[in-house]
C-alpha positions in Angstrom: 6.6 -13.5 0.5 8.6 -12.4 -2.7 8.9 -9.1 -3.6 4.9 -8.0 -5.4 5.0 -6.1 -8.7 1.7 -4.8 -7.7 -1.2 -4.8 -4.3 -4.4 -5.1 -5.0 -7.3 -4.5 -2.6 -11.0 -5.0 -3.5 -13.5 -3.5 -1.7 -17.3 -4.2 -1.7 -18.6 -0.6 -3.3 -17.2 1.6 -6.0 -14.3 3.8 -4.7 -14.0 7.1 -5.2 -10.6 8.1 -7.2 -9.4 11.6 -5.8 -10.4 10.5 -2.3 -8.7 7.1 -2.6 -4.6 5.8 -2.1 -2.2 3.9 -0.5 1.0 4.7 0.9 4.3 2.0 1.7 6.7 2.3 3.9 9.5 0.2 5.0 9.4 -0.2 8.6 12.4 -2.5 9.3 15.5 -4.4 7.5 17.2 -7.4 8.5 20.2 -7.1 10.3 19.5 -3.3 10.9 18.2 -2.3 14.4 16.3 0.7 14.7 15.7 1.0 11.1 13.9 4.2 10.9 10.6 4.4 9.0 11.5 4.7 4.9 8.9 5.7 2.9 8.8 3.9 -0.7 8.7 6.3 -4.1 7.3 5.8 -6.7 4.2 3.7 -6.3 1.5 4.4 -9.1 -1.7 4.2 -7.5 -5.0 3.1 -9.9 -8.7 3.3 -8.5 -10.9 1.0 -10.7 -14.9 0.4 -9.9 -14.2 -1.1 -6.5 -10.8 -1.9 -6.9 -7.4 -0.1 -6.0 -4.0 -0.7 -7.5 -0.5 0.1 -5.9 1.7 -0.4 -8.7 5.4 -0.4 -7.9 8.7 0.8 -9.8 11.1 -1.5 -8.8 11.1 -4.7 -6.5 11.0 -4.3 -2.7 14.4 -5.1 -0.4 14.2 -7.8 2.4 12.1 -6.3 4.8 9.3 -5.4 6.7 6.2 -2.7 4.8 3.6 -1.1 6.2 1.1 -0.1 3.4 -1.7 2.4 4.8 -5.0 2.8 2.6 -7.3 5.4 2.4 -10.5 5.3 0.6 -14.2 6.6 0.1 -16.8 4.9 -1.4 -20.6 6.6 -2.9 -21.3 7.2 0.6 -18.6 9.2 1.2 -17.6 7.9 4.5 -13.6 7.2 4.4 -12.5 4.0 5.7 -8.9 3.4 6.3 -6.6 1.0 7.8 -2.9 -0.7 7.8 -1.2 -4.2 6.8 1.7 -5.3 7.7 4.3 -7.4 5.3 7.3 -8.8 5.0 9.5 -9.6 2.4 12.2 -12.2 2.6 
């Protein structure tokens, strides 16, 4: 894929905001072995209705992400999970 501008991930109940994010990290670069886990600064993170926004500065280097989510709906029940992306 091409480097986003922006993730989006839409859930199926309102989110909570305070309780809600998303975190990116790069997890490898071509031509690098052992690339060491990079977490990626500043991502603006948005929580509208039921959908959450990860808004980045700047485009994202050839690569392999790892963007973890967090978030909590009216039940309060946190839900979380990880996806895996690469950018060429």
């Amino acid at each position: 894929m091409a480097s986003p501008t922006q993730i989006v991930l839409t859930f199926s109940e309102s989110l909570v905001a305070p309780l809600s994010g998303i975190e990116l990290a790069m997890t490898a670069m071509p031509g690098m072995a052992d690339h060491p886990r990079m977490p990626i600064r500043g991502v603006t993170t948005k929580v509208e209705g039921r959908t959450l926004t990860a808004k980045l500065a700047r485009p994202l280097s050839a690569g392999t992400y790892e963007l973890n989510w967090h978030v909590v709906a009216g039940d309060q029940h946190r839900i979380e999970n990880t996806y895996t992306f690469t950018v060429r």
